[in-house]
C-alpha positions, 0 to 999 in steps of 0.5 A: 500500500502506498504511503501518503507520501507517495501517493503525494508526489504521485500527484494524486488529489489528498483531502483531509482536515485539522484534529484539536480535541485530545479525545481519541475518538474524536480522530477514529470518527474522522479517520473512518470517514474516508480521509486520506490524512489528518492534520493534528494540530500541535500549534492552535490546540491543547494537544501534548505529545502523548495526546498526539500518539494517542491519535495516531493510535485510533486511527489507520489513516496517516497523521501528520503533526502541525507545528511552529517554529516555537515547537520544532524541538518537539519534531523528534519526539512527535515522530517517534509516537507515529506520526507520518510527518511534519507541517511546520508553520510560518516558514518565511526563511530558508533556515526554518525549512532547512531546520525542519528537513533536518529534525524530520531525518536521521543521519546522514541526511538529518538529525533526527534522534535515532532510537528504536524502542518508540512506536513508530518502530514497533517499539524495537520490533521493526528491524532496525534497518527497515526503519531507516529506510521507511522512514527516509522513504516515507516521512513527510515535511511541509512547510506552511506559507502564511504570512507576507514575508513567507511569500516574499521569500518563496522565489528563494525557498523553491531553488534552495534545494530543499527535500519539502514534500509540499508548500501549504499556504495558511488563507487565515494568518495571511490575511492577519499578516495583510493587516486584514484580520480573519478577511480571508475573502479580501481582493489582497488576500485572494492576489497574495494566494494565487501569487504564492500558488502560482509560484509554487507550482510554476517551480514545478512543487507540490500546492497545499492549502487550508479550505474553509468547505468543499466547494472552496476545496475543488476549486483549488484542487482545479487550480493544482492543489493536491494536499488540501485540508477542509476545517476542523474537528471543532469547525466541521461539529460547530457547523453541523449542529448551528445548521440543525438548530438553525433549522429547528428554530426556523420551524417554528 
């Protein structure tokens, strides 16, 4: 079976969504949903780390773990519970991205902790040298794109020879970081999106985004966007049950 990662640079469409409660059923619900991954998020949650595996445990689709900078010391420690990658936020410098690459490996080609009694390593049953190599072949790293100086620096992020699986842009940040706060359907917002996506694909890499529904969600898979999450836990529940209420109300 192929893992998300190949099924991303194979090109095909990958729809998923963000995961904040720390209730393991919450992510086995989604999971069975059809999905093709889950976004734990590690940054706009109370998500800790056992919390993540946790997640990771109740569910058969892949995980990868949203982060900050702030947080990228966790990197290691997040993918060693079973997560099939990184999505580091806010990546406006080639350093960032270089860190994550690196947190994200073991060496040679990073510096990753090496340890094998984790659950990512069947703790200690996977032979060792299957580890390495799944690891290398199959862990994801993103970086998320959502602010005006990270757009600013993608010319110099695509040509800085960089081994990022995918380029996420972040409507909601960048929309606060164009002094537009939350507006993301703003004419600027919108020009700064197409800009950063035209960018991205034109350097011939992987497009991914956060869509507010599924309308929102096909038409950038329509404009090249192939790693696209739509809402969250929280969002999608909220939305249900204000529609249901909305409806019971207007019944009279």
């Amino acid at each position: 079976m192929a893992s998300l990662r190949e099924r991303l640079h194979a090109g095909e469409r990958l729809l998923g969504t963000f995961v904040k409660s720390p209730d393991p059923s919450v992510a086995e619900l989604l999971g069975d949903s059809g999905l093709d991954f889950l976004l734990a998020d590690y940054e706009h949650s109370s998500l800790s780390v056992g919390e993540v595996e946790s997640i990771a445990r109740a569910v058969t689709v892949p995980v990868v773990v949203r982060l900050s900078s702030d947080s990228i010391a966790d990197a290691g420690r997040l993918l060693d519970s079973g997560a099939s990658g990184l999505q580091v936020a806010d990546v406006h410098a080639v350093a960032t991205a270089a860190d994550a690459c690196a947190r994200a490996r073991y060496p040679p080609a990073g510096r990753r902790g090496l340890a094998f009694s984790h659950r990512a390593a069947r703790f200690g049953r996977e032979p060792r040298a299957a580890h390495l190599a799944r690891s290398a072949a199959e862990l994801l790293v993103i970086c998320q794109i959502e602010s005006s100086e990270g757009i600013a620096a993608l010319p110099e992020l695509l040509v800085a020879g960089l081994e990022v699986d995918a380029w996420f842009l972040g409507p909601t940040d960048l929309s606060a970081s164009l002094r537009l706060g939350g507006n993301t359907g703003h004419a600027a917002v919108q020009d700064a999106l197409t800009s950063a996506a035209d960018a991205i694909l034109g350097a011939g890499a992987r497009l991914g985004i956060y869509a507010s529904d599924a309308r929102a969600a096909r038409a950038w898979a329509d404009r090249g966007a192939t790693f696209i999450a739509v809402g969250s836990d929280y969002t999608l529940l909220a939305a249900r049950i204000d529609e249901i209420v909305s409806d019971w109300r207007s019944a009279g």
